[in-house]
Each structure stands twice: as C-alpha cells, then as structure tokens.
C-alpha positions in Angstrom: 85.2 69.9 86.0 81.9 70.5 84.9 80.9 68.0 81.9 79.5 69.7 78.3 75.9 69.7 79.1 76.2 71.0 82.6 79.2 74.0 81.6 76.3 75.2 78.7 73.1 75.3 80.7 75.6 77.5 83.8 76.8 79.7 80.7 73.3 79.7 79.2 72.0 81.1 83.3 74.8 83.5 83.4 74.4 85.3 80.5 70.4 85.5 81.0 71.6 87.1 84.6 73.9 89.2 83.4 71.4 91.0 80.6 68.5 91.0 82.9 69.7 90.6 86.8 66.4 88.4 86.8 66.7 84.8 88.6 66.8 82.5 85.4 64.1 79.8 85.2 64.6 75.8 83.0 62.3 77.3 80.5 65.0 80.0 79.6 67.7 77.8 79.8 65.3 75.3 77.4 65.0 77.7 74.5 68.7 79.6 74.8 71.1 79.1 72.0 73.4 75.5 72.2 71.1 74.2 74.6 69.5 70.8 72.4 67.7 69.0 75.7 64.3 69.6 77.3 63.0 71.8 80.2 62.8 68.6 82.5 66.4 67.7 82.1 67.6 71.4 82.3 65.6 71.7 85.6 67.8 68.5 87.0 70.6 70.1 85.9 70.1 73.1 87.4 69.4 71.7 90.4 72.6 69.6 90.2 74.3 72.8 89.6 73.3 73.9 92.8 74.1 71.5 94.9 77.6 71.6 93.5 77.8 75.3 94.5 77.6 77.4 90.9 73.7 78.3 91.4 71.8 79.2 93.9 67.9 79.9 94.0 67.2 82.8 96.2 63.2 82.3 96.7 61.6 78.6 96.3 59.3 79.7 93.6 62.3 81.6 91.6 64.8 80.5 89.2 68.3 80.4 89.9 70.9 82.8 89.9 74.9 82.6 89.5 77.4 82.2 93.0 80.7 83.3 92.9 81.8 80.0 92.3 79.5 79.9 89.0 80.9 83.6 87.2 84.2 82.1 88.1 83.2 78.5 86.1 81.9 81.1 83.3 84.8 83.6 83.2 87.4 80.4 83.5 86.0 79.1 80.6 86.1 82.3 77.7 87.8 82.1 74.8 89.8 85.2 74.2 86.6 88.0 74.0 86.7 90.6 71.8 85.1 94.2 71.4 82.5 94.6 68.1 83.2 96.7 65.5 82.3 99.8 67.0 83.6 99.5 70.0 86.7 99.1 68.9 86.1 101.5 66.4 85.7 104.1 69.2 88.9 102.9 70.9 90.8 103.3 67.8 89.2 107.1 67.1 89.7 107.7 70.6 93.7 107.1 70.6 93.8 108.2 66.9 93.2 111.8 68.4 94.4 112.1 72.0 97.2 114.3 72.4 98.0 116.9 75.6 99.3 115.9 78.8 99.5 112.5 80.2 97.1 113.5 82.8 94.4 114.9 80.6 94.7 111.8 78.6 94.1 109.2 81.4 91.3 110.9 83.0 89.8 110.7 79.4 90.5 107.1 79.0 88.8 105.9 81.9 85.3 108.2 80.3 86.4 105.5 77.9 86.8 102.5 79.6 83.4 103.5 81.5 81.6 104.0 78.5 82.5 100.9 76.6 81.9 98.5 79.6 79.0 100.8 82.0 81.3 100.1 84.8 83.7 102.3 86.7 86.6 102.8 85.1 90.0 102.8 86.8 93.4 103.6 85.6 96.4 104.3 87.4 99.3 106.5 86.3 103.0 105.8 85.1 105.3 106.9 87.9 106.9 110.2 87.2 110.3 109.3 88.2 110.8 106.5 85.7 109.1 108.6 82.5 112.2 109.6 80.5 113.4 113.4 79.6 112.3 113.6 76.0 113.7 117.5 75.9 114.9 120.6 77.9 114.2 124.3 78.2 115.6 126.8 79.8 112.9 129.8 79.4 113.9 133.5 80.3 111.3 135.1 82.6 113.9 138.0 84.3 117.5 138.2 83.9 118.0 136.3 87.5 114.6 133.8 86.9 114.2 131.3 84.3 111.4 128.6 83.7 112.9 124.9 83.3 110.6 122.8 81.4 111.2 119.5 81.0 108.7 117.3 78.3 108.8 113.4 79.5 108.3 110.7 76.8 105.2 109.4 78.6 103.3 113.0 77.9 103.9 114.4 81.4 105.6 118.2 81.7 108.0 118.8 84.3 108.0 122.8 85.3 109.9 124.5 87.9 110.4 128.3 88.1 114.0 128.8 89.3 115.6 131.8 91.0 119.0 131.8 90.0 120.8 134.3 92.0 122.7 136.2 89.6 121.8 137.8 86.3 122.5 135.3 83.3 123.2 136.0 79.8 121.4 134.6 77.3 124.6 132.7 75.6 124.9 131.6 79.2 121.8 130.5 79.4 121.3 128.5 76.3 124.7 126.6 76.9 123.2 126.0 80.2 120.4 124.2 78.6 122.2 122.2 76.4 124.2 120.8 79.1 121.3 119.9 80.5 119.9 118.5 77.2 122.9 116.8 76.8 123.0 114.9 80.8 119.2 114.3 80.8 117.6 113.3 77.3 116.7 110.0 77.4 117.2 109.9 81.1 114.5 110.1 83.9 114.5 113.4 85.3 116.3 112.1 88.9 119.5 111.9 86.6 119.8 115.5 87.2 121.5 114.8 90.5 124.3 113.5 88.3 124.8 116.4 86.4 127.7 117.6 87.8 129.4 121.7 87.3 132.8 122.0 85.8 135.8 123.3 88.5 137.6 126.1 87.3 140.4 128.4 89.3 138.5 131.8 89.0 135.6 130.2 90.1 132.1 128.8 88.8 130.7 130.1 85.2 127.2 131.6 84.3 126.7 127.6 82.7 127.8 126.1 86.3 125.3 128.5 88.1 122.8 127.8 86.0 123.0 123.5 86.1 123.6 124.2 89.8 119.9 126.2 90.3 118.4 123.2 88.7 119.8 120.5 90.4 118.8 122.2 94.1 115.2 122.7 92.7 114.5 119.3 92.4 116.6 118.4 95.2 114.5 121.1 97.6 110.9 120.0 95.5 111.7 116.2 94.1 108.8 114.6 92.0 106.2 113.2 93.1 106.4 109.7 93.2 102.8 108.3 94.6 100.6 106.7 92.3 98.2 109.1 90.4 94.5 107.5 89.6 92.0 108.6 87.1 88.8 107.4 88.4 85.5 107.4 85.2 82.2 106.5 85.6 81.6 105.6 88.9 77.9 107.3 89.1 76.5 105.0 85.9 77.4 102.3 88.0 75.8 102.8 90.5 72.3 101.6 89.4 73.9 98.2 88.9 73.4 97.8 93.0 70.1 97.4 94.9 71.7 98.3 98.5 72.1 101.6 98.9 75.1 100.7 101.4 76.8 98.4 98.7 76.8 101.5 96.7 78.1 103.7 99.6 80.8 101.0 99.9 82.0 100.7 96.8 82.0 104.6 95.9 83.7 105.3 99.4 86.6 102.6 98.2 86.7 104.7 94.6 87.6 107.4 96.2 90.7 106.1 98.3 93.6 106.6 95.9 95.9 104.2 97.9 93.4 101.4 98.6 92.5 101.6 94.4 96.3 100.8 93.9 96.7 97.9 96.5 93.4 96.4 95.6 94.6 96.0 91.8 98.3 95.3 92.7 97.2 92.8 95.1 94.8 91.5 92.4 97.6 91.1 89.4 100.1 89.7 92.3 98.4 86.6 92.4 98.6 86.1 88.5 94.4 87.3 88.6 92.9 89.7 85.5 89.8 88.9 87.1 88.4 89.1 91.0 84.9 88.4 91.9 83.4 89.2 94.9 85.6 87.7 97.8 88.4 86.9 95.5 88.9 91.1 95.6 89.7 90.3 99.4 87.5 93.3 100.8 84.4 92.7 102.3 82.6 95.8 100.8 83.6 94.6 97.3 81.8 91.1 97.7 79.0 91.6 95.5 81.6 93.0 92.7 84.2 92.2 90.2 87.5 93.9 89.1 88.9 93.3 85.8 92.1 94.7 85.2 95.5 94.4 82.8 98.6 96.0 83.4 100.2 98.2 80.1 103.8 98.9 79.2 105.7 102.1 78.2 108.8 101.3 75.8 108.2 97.6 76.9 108.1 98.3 80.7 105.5 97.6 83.0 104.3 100.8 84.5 100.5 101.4 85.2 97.2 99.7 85.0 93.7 99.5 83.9 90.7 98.3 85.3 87.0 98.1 85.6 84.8 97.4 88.6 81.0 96.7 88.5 78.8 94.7 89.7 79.5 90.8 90.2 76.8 90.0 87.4 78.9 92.2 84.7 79.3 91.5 81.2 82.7 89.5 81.2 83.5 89.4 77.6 82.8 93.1 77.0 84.7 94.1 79.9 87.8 91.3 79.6 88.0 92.7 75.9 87.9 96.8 76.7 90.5 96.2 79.4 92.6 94.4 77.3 92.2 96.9 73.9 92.5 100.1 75.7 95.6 98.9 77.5 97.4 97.6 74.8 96.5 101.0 73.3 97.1 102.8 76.1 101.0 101.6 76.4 101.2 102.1 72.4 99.9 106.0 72.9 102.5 106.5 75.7 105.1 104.9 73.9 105.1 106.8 70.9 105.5 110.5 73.4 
C-alpha cells in the first residue's frame, strides 16, 4: 500500500502521461493539483516509486513514465468515474433515438463507445437463441409460399421463406399463425420444436401443414448461435501506438471475432473490468488496456461492452462510457 504522499505524486505522473504520452518530470509533479511539497521531495519520491516498480524512467536525462504495476495502483484506486455533462448527454440522445434492428443498433453503439473514449470500441451481441418471440407472421407470398417473420424482444428479426407444399387458404393460414403466436410469444424461437400438429383420422389440416413447414425450416436452417461482434473505431486508435507492428497486432486481434470474445470472457471470468497490458494475457496486447462491463436483457446477462486503447488511456472516461452505455445498452434491449 502506497502511503498519501506517494499514491498522489503516481496519480499526479499518470494523468500528465495519459494527456501528453510525455515522460513526466518532479517539476510537473511539483506544480499539479493536491501536490503541497517541493520539487526535491517529489524527485525522492519519484525515485522511490521506481524502485518499488510503479515508474520507470526510460532515458537517464527523462522523467518518468507509468509501469503496468503503476496504471494498475491508479485505476485500483478511482472512485466511481463519471462521464461530463455532454458526454452523457450524447449517450442519452443517442439511445433516446435508436430504433431498427439489433444489429444496426450495436454497430452504432460501438461509433459511440469509440467516440466518447477515442479507443476502439467493442461490443458483442445477445445470442439469438435466447432473445424471446415478441410476435409472429405468417406473410402470403404464393398460395404454396409464405414468409414467417418472427420480431425477437431484443430487436432482432427472424425471416425464413417457407415452401409449403400444398396451396393454403388464407383462414388456414392465419389460424396457422396464431398457433404459432400462441406456442412461441414470449418464448425463444427454439420452442418451435415443441410446437406439436394435432392428430386427426382423415389426416393432417391446412393449420397442421402449415406449423409443420415451420418447424422443419428451422430444423433444416437453425439460428445461428456464434457470438456476433460490432467492432468501432479501431483506425482513431491507431495513432495512440508508435510501433507500427503494435498497431498491426492489435488491429489483426480486432478483426478475429472469436479471439474478441475469449479475450473479454476470459477478462470478466476472473472478476477484472479492467486488463492492462499482460493482465489481457496476449502478448500482442502488452502495451494496451481492455475495459469492459457486461449488460443484461430483462435482467439476464447476455453480451458485453468494451474498449481497448492504448495502456496510457484515459481510465475515468473510459471506466465511465463502458459502464453508461451498458447500462443503457441492456435498458434499450429490454424495452424491444
């Protein structure tokens, strides 16, 4: 534990790195806000700082600069952050107005995230096949074809054009669709299997046919269950990075759907909302930090948000965006 005078002058050097990515010299420290002793004893604390492993000077003649184990003292020590006014004014216009298909709507928020924190912006989608049937249709394209369209409380449409075989009436039809209404509202769509067709002695109605050519559609063509990710705003991050590698590195990762999922999933298994630099637990990623929250549908658990920049990023704007667009996120979703 680092004692009062000691825990300001490493906030006082990371926030100085963070705004100008500059190594940070005593005479900074000296003059910052909350900082009441003189150059001398900031320049033995600073050098006590660094032999305890939270700064590190990377020329003789330079100031200091932050470790890993330093952002971690800073972030570890936040009180709860929260976004200015018009940040979160933007967050609440934002949300005020989004409307359209879940997809639409999380590629837009990560522009959002990315704007608010100049990071890349990462969130990944609900799975389909827990999203609940919010109503059915049965749509008439020929007498033998119809267009089921199922809307999902979470936003997401559900389409499948369906051959039926025989020509249906539209009475047939329409009771078709209530059944279906009836089994699958409120439900996730893989209750369809349960849906089952009345037995009758001469032989299987226009309504039986009809649940029947639904059910094998999504038997032949079942949802999609893989993660989706909506990736924002990974070019403005990259003049964050001197090394044009590290920015080949981290771009290359941005664009692996599967390794974006584990790497946050891993992160929020072991109780983390941040990761900096080798806490990420991939070597490319050891000059950045992840920030992420999880956000609930109807009080469930079902995606996540996140940013990733550049280890020296600005904690309490990005802690705070994460957390707001979330929360608002899972509120958005919730309401269908």
């Amino acid at each position: 534990m680092l004692d009062e005078r000691k825990a300001s002058i490493l906030r006082a050097v990371v926030e100085e790195y963070i705004q100008t990515a500059q190594p940070v010299g005593s005479g900074h420290v000296a003059n910052a806000p909350g900082i009441t002793v003189s150059s001398a004893t900031v320049r033995n604390e600073m050098a006590a700082l660094e032999g305890e492993g939270y700064l590190t000077q990377p020329h003789t003649s330079a100031g200091r600069i932050p470790t890993e184990k330093g952002y971690r003292e800073f972030v570890d020590a936040l009180s709860a952050p929260s976004l200015d006014r018009s940040a979160a004014q933007k967050v609440k216009s934002f949300f005020d107005q989004a409307h359209g298909e879940i997809e639409q709507m999380l590629a837009d928020t990560t522009r959002l995230l990315a704007g608010l924190t100049d990071s890349a912006a990462v969130v990944v989608g609900p799975p389909r096949e827990v999203a609940r049937v919010k109503t059915v249709q049965l749509v008439s394209l020929t007498p033998s074809l119809v267009l089921f369209v199922a809307v999902m409380g979470n936003g997401s449409i559900e389409k499948r054009t369906i051959e039926l075989g025989i020509s249906v009436s539209e009475d047939g039809l329409h009771r078709g669709a209530s059944l279906l209404s009836e089994a699958l509202v409120g439900q996730p769509i893989s209750a369809l299997s349960l849906v089952g067709s009345a037995v009758h002695a001469e032989g299987p109605t226009e309504v039986d046919l009809v649940v029947s050519a639904v059910r094998e559609a999504f038997r032949v063509a079942p949802l999609d269950d893989s993660d989706h990710v909506f990736v924002g705003g990974a070019s403005q991050m990259v003049s964050a990075f001197d090394a044009v590698e590290t920015v080949r590195s981290v771009l290359t990762i941005l664009e692996q759907q599967l390794v974006v999922v584990t790497l946050l999933r891993d992160v929020m298994d072991r109780g983390l909302n941040v990761a900096i630099g080798s806490e990420t637990g991939m070597q490319p990623l050891e000059q950045c930090a992840l920030v992420v929250a999880p956000y609930t549908v109807d009080g469930e658990q079902v995606g996540t948000v996140g940013v990733l920049g550049p280890a020296r990023m600005n904690y309490p704007q990005a802690l705070a965006a994460v957390a707001v667009v979330g929360k608002r996120l899972g509120n958005r979703l919730s309401e269908g």
